[in-house]
N, C-alpha and C positions, 0 to 999 in steps of 0.2 A: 292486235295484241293490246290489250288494256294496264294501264297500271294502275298503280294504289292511289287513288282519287279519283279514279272515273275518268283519266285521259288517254289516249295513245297516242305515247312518245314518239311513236316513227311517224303519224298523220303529222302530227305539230312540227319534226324536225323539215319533212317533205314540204308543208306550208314555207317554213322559213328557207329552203332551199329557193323554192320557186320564186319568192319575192327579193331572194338576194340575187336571183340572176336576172332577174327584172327590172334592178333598181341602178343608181350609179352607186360604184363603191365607194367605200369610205375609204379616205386617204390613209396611208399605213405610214404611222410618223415612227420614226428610230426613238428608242425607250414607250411605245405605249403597244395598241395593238388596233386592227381592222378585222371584222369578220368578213369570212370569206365562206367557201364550198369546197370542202375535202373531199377528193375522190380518191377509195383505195379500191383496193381490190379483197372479194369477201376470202376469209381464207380457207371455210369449206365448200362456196359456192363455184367461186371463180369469178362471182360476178362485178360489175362498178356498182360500188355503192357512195352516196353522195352524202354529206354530213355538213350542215351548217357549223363552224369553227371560227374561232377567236385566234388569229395569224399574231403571232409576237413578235416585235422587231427591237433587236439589242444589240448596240454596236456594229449596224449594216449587215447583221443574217437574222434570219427570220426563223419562226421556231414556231412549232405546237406544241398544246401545254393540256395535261387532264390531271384531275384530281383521286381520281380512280383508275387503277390499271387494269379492269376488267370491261371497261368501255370497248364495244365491237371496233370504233376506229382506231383503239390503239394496237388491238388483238392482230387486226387486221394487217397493220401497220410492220407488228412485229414478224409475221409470217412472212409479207411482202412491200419491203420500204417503200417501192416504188409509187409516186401518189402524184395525184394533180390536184394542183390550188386554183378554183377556178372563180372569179367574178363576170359581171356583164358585160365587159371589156377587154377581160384578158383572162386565159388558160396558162399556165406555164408547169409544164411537168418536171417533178423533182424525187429525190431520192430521203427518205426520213432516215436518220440516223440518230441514235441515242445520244444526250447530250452527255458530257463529264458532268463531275460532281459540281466545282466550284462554278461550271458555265449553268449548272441548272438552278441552281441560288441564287443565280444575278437574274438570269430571265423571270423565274418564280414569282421572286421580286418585284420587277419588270410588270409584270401581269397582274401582280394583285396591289400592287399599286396606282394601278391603270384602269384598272375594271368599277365599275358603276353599279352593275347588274347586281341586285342584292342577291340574288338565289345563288349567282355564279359565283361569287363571294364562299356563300355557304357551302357549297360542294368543298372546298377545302378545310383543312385540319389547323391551319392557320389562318390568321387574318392581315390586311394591308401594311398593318403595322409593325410584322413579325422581324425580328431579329435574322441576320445570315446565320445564326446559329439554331436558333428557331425552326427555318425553313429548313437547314443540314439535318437537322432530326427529323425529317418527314421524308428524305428523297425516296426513302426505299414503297412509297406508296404514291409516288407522285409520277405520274411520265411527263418527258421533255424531251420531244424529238426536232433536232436542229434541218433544219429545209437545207439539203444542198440541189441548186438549181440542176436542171438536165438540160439546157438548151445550148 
């Protein structure tokens, strides 16, 4: 599957899967984020599908974050919370649940104030700088699903 520039996005995400389970992870500091490998499950296939993702950590729970609600991992998500967050070190399976309003503001936040990646940056409607008020007029395009652990 090709996109608009002559790359495909699933070879590039599968590269970056491989190399993040091959690598040591990065440390997940409370208010910033570490990528990780999201495992859901697909919601037409049944299958595992793996997705390179940016883990948020705000106030000791951890949370995933997309700028698009038509992203397969969120689709995925919303059919079947059940997911595993996996690095070279550790698996731990959990359950994604939707966040509330004012908890997806403070994460949002969280994350675009934390993020470097200028493209990752761009995928949002906001920038690092954005007001709670700012980000509150965007939720309805934003997903923020809070990791509740399974183990």
């Amino acid at each position: 599957m090709g996109a608009p520039g002559g790359f495909d996005i699933r070879r590039i995400n599968q590269g970056m899967v491989a190399r993040l389970l091959d690598s040591d992870p990065q440390p997940l500091p409370d208010e910033g984020f570490a990528t990780r490998v999201l495992e859901t499950v697909g919601r037409s296939t049944g299958q595992v599908r793996s997705t390179p993702i940016a883990v948020v950590r705000s106030r000791g729970l951890s949370y995933l974050v997309s700028p698009d609600l038509s992203r397969d991992w969120v689709l995925n998500l919303q059919a079947h919370p059940g997911c595993t967050v996996r690095s070279r070190d550790d698996d731990f399976p959990a359950t994604a649940d939707p966040a509330g309003p004012d908890e997806s503001v403070r994460v949002i936040g969280t994350y675009l104030r934390s993020m470097t990646v200028p493209w990752a940056l761009k995928a949002f409607p906001i920038g690092p700088d954005a007001s709670d008020d700012e980000i509150g007029a965007h939720l309805s395009t934003i997903a923020v699903f809070r990791l509740g652990v399974d183990r």
